[in-house]
N, C-alpha and C positions, 0 to 999 in steps of 0.2 A: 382456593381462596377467592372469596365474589370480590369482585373490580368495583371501586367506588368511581358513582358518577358526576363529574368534574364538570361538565357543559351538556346543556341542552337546546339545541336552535330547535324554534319551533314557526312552521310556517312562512319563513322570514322575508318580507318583500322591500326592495329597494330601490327607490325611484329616481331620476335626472329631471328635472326641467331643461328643456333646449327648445331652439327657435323650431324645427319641426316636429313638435310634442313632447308627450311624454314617454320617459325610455325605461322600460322596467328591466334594469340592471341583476336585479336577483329574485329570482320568482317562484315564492314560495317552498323556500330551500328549509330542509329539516337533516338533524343527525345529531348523534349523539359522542360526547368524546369522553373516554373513561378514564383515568389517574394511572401513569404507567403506560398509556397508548400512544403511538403516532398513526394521524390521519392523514392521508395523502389525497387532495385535491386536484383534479388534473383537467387541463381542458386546454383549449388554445386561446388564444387575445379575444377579450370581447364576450367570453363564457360564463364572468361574472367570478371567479374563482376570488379574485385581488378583491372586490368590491364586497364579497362575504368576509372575508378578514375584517377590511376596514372597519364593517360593519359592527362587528364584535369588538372590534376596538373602537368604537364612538369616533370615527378619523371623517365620515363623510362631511363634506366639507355642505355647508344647509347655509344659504343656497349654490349650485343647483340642486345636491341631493338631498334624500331625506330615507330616514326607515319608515316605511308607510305601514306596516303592521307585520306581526307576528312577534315572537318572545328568543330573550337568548337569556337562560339564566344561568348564572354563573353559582357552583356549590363549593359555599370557603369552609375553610380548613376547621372552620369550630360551629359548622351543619347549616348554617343561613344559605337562602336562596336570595338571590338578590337577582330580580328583572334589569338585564343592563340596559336594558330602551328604557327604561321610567325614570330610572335616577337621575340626578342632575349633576351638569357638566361636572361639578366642584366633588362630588363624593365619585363621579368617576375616575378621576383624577388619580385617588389613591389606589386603585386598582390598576390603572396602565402604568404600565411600567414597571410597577411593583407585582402583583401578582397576576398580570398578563401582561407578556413583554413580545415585542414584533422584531424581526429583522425584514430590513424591506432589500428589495429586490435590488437597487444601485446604489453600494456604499458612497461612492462618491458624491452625490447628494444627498445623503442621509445623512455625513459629518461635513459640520458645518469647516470652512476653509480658513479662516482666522483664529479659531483654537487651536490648541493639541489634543492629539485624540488620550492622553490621558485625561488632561481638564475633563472633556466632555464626558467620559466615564464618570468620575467623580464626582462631577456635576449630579449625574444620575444616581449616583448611590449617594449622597447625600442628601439629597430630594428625598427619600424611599428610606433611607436608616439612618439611627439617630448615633451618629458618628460623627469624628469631627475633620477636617480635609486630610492630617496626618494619615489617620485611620484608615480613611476612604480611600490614599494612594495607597495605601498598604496590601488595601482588597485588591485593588484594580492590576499592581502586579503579578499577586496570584491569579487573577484572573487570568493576566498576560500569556502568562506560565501556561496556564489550563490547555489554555486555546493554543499552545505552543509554538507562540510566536518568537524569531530569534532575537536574542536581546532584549527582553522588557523594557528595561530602565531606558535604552535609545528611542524604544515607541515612545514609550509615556511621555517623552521629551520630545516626538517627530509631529510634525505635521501630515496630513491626509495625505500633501500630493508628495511626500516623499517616500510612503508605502507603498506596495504594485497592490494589482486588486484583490489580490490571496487574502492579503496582509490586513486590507482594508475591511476585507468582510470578518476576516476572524476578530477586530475590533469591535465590529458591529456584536458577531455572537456573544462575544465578553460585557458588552456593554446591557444588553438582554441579559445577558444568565446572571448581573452582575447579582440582580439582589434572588436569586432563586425562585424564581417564578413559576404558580404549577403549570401555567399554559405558556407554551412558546410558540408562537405562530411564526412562522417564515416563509417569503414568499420571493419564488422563486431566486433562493440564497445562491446558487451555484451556475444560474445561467450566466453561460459567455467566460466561465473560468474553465483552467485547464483541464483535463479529466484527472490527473493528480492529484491535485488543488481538490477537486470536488469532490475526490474519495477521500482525503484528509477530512475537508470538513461531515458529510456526512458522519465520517466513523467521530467525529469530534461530537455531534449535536449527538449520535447514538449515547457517549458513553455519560455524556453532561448531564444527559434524559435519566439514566439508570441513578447516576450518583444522586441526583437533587427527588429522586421520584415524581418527575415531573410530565407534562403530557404534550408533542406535538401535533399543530399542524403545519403539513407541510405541504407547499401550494407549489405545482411546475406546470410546462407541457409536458415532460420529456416521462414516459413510464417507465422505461428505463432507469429512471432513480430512483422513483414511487416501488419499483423492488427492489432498491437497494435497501430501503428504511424504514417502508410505511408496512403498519400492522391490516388499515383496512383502506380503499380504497373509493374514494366518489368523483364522480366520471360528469363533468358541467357540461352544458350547450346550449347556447343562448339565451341561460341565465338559471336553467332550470337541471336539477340532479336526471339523468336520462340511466345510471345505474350505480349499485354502491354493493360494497359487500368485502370482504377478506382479501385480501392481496392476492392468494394462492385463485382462489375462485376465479376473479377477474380475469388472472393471467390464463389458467386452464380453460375455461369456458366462458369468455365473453358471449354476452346475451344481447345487447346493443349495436347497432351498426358503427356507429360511430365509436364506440370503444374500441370494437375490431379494427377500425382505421387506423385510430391511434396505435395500435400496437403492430400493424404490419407497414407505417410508410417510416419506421425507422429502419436506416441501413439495416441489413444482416449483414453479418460477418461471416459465415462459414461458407455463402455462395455468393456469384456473382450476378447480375441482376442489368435487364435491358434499362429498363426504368421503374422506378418505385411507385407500390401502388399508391392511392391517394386518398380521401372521403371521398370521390366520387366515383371510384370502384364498389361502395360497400351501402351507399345510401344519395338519396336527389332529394329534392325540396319541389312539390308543386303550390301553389297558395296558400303556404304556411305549415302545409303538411309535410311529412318526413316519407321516402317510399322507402321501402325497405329493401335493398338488394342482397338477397340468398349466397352472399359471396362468404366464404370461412375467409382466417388470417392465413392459413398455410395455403388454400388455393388459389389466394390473390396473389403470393410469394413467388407459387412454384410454376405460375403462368409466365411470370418475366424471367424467370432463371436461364442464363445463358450457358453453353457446354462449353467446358473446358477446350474443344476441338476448335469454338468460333474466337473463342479469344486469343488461345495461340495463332490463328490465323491473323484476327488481328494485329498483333505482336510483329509477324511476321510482314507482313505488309509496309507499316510504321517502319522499320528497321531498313526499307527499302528507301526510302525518303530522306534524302540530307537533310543533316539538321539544319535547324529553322535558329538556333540561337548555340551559341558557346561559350559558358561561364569558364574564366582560366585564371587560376591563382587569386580570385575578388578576395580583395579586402577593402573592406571601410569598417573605419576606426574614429572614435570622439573624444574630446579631450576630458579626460577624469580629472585632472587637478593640473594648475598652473602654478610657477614660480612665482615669486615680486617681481620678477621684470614680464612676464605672461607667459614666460615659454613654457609649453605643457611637457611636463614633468612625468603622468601615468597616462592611458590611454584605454579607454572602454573599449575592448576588438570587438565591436558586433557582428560583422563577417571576417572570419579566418582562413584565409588560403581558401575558399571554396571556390569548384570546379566540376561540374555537370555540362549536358548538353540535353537540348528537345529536340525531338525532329517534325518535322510538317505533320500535321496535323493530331499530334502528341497529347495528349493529357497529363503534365508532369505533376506531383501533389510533394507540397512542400510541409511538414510537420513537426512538430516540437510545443514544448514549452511556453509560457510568456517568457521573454526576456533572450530566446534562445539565439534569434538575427532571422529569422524566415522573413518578416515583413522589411525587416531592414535589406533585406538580401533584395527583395519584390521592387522596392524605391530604387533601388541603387541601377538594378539592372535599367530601369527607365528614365535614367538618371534624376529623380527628384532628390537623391540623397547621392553626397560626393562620394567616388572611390580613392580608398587611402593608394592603390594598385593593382595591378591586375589587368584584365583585357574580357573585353563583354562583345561577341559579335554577336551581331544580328544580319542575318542573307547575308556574311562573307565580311561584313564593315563592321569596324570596329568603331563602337558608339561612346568610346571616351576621348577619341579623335576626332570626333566631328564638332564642327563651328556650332552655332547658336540658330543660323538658318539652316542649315542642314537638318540640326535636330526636330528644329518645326515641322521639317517636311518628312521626317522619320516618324514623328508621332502620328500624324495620320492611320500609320500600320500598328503602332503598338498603343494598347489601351487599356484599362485598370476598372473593376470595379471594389469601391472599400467598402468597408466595413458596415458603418452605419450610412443608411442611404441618406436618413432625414440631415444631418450634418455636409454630407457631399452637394445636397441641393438647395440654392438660396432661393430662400421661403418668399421673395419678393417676385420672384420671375415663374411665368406659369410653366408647366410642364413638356407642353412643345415648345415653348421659347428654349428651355433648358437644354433640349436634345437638337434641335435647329443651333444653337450657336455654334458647334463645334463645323459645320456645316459652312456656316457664313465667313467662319474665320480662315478655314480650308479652301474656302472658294469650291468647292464643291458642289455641283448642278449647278445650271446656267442661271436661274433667279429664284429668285422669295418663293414665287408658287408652285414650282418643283422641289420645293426644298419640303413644303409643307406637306406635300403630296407624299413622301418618301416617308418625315416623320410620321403621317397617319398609318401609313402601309406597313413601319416598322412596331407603332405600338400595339398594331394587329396580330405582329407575327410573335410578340411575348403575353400574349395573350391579353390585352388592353382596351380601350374601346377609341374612336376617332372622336368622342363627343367628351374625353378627357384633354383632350387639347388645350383648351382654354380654363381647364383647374389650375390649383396650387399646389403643393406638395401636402398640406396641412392638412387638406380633404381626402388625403389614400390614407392605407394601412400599411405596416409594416412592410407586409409582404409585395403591399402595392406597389409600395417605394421603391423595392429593389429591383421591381422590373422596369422601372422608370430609368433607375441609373443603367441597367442590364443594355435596353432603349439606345441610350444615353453614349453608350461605349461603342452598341452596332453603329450608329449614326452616321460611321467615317469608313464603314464593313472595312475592319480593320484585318490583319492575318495572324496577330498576337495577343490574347488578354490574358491578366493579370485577376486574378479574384482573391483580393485578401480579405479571408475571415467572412465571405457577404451573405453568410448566411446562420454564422453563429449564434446571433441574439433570433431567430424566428423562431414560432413554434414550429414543433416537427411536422408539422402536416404541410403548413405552407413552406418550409425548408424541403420538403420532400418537390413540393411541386415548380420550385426554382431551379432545384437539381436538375429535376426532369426536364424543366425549358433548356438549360445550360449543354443538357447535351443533346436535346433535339437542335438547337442551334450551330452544337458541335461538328452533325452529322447532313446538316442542311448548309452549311459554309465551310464545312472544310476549317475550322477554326482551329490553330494551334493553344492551349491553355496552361499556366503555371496556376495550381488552384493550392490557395496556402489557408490553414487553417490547425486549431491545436486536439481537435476529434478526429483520429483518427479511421473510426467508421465511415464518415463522409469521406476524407481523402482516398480511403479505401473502394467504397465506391465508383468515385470520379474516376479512378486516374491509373492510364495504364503501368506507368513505374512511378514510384515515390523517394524523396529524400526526408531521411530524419533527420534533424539538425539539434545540437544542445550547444550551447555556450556557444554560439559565432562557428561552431565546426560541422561538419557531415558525419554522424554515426553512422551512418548505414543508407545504401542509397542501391536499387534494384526495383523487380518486380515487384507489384505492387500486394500481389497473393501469395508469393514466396515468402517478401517480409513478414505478412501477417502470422500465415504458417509456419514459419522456420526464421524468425529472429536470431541472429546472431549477435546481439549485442544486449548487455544489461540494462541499458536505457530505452530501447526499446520492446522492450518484455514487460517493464517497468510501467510503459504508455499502454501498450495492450492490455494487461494487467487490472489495469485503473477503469477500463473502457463497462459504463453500469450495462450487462448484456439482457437484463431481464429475461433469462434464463428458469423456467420453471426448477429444473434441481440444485441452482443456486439460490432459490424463496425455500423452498423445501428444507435445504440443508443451514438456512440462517433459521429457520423456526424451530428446527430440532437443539438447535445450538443453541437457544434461549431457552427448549424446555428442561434442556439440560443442566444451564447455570439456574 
């Protein structure tokens, strides 16, 4: 049966005004999208992928931007082409939302926080169909349903920040698919959720796509989902398509350097690995030009593969080394609900009875869930969060016995890097002030100009430059940031850090090369690390043994390649399970399985 054709970009260019020129955002991007298809868009921050969406949705915001030329025509459902760059704002109108609907990348600013996320659904289909609020809550439940969210009728009545962000994006999908729409654009729906979470919704947007006949794009870094979902795939960089073609293609025979990157600097799972390759294993940049390095995905792989013989030596070594910390019976607990007089009545256990140890110079990786206690567990040990019990040492002392000065001079040794860096760093204070203070408050080196001297030399050794000294935070990039805070944490050459999450929101290429500083610094200081995160590929990775944690408890806690290998538990089979491995006989055997229904 011939595919009807649903979209057409033609040419398509899209520009910024900024104080140092003009920035061409998308440059002369074409493809075509068929009825029944998903397209997978992939590239890393800054490759234009978000800004082709927008574009097709009329979202650039004019001014700075503007679509400077080429065509996007949209084919409805009763044969009219319509130019969506010509029409004007008001008949675009009817078309977004209605028959092209977006989910954008952070539900939490995508629902506004003074409604309820039913209003806002309703809102939206009553915009788009001529129904009346009754009706519209009627839809929006089914919708709820759809999207399989627990208890409808409690969302439709909840507020945003009282849903986790599973919950909050499946809202979003509901709120898009409310009125059936042939194009669904999503951009990057499932970064920084669980690997669960993200195999829910994928399989959710699959079957949503099948029932309504409708057609995605679907925008990530990660290729690794782009096979879990997409039919064909186009591969961005620096604004411009560098490759495009059928999922199965891409994956078997990348033709691009840069594709190849992309698909060899995510973890593998069935080997171990000194450091991951990078983009600049596979391709260099001279005055604008691209060089091409002759590297395949599997030889950039099988150059870092370590043998089982150095790692159990490793192992071995480590095992030799007292431990550096001892979790014993931690619990911390928050009050779920209080009486009329306040005394709290239930109790949310976020840590339960948990009990591990790290030894010197250890890589412990902490894994689960949202909601499981890993990050709770990460506060408490540095005491930012109280313990309800329990005993926490650190070198031999127990860190829920010591005074307040004590503790100050305890944290010089133990250090954290979170999550999001741009939130960890105040946007007022430049970037060596940021890393200098922990320094000045420490008393640490004899004056100012040794202090400075250290910061330059330390954002040297994360790969930095000494003439970002005197920026903001607001002038890096993502990835920039987080070697800022990375910086930020060395500052005090502490013997313990904490990394919750800090690399979950990056794309994979500069995730790859964080990794890689993380434990070039590992092995260049002797660094003890707890590295907490809910992908277990990266924890895998990192970390010589791992703990699973679900609900406040320890499922399973050992080797880190045993676990992966030989799971003994159903929540952990459940997590590996979920993990998108972009496995060519797993594209193969989902396309047979479609030609077969």
């Amino acid at each position: 049966m011939e595919k009807k054709l649903l979209l057409e970009v033609k040419n398509l260019v899209t520009e910024f005004k900024t104080e140092e020129g003009t920035v061409t955002a998308v440059n002369n991007v074409s493809f075509d999208l068929y009825r029944g298809e998903t397209i997978g868009i992939v590239g890393e921050s800054g490759s234009g992928k978000s800004v082709t969406s927008l574009s097709i949705m009329r979202l650039i915001p004019n001014p700075p931007g503007i679509i400077k030329s080429g065509q996007i025509i949209y084919h409805t459902k009763d044969g009219k082409q319509i130019d969506l760059v010509k029409i004007s704002e008001d008949e675009m109108r009817k078309f977004r939302g209605n028959e092209i609907s977006m989910i954008f990348q952070e539900p939490m600013t995508s629902l506004n926080p003074v409604f309820t996320c039913g209003d806002q659904v309703v809102e939206a289909i009553m915009l788009h169909q001529k129904v009346n609020k009754k009706q519209a809550e009627e839809i929006t439940l089914k919708m709820f349903e759809k999207v399989k969210l627990p208890n409808p009728q409690r969302v439709l009545n909840a507020y945003p920040h009282q849903l986790s962000g599973g919950q909050k994006q499946r809202v979003m999908i509901a709120m898009a698919m409310s009125c059936n729409p042939n194009i669904l654009i999503a951009d990057e729906p499932t970064t920084a959720l669980d690997v669960t979470v993200q195999a829910t919704i994928l399989d959710l947007m699959k079957q949503l796509r099948n029932e309504i006949d409708s057609s995605i794009v679907f925008i990530t870094h990660d290729l690794g989902v782009i096979a879990e979902i997409a039919d064909k795939v186009i591969v961005m960089y620096k604004g411009k398509i560098v490759e495009q073609g059928d999922v199965l293609s891409i994956f078997s025979d990348p033709k691009h350097p840069y594709t190849r990157s992309l698909l060899a600097c995510r973890p593998p799972l069935g080997v171990r690995l000194r450091k991951l390759p990078t983009v600049v294993d596979f391709m260099r940049e001279e005055n604008g030009e691209i060089i091409e390095l002759n590297t395949s995905v599997k030889d950039a792989i099988n150059a870092q593969v370590i043998s089982e013989d150095v790692t159990r030596l490793r192992r071995e070594e480590l095992v030799k080394h007292k431990p550096i910390l001892e979790v014993k019976n931690l619990c911390t607990w928050f009050p779920a609900k209080k009486n009329f007089f306040g005394a709290t009545t239930e109790w949310t256990k976020a840590v339960d009875d948990v009990s591990f140890h790290v030894h010197e110079g250890e890589t412990m990786g902490l894994v689960g869930e949202s909601g499981c206690g890993k990050t709770t567990l990460g506060r408490t040990i540095l005491r930012l969060a109280p313990a309800q019990s329990g005993e926490i040492y650190f070198e031999g002392k127990n860190l829920l016995d010591m005074s307040n000065s004590e503790l100050i001079d305890m944290r010089r040794h133990m250090q954290i890097i979170f999550q999001d860096p741009y939130s960890s760093l105040n946007p007022r204070m430049t970037i060596g002030n940021a890393i200098q203070e922990p320094m000045s408050v420490h008393g640490v080196y004899e004056n100012e100009k040794v202090r400075k001297e250290k910061v330059i030399e330390i954002l040297e050794k994360v790969n930095m430059k000494a003439e970002h000294y005197n920026r903001y935070p607001h002038e890096f990039s993502g990835g920039q940031r987080q070697r800022i805070c990375i910086a930020r944490a060395l500052s005090l050459n502490p013997k313990f850090i904490i990394c919750d999450e800090s690399v979950s929101a990056l794309d994979v290429s500069v995730q790859a090369q964080v990794l890689n500083l993380l434990i070039h610094l590992r092995e260049e200081f002797k660094f003890t690390y707890i590295f907490i995160s809910h992908d277990l590929s990266v924890v895998k990775f990192m970390s010589d043994r791992m703990v699973v944690m679900n609900k406040g408890k320890i499922e399973e806690m050992g080797d880190s390649d045993s676990i992966y290998n030989n799971p003994q538990q159903e929540y952990t089979k459940r997590l590996i399970a979920a993990i998108p491995k972009g496995e060519l006989s797993d594209i193969r055997n989902r396309f047979a399985s479609q030609v077969l229904v």
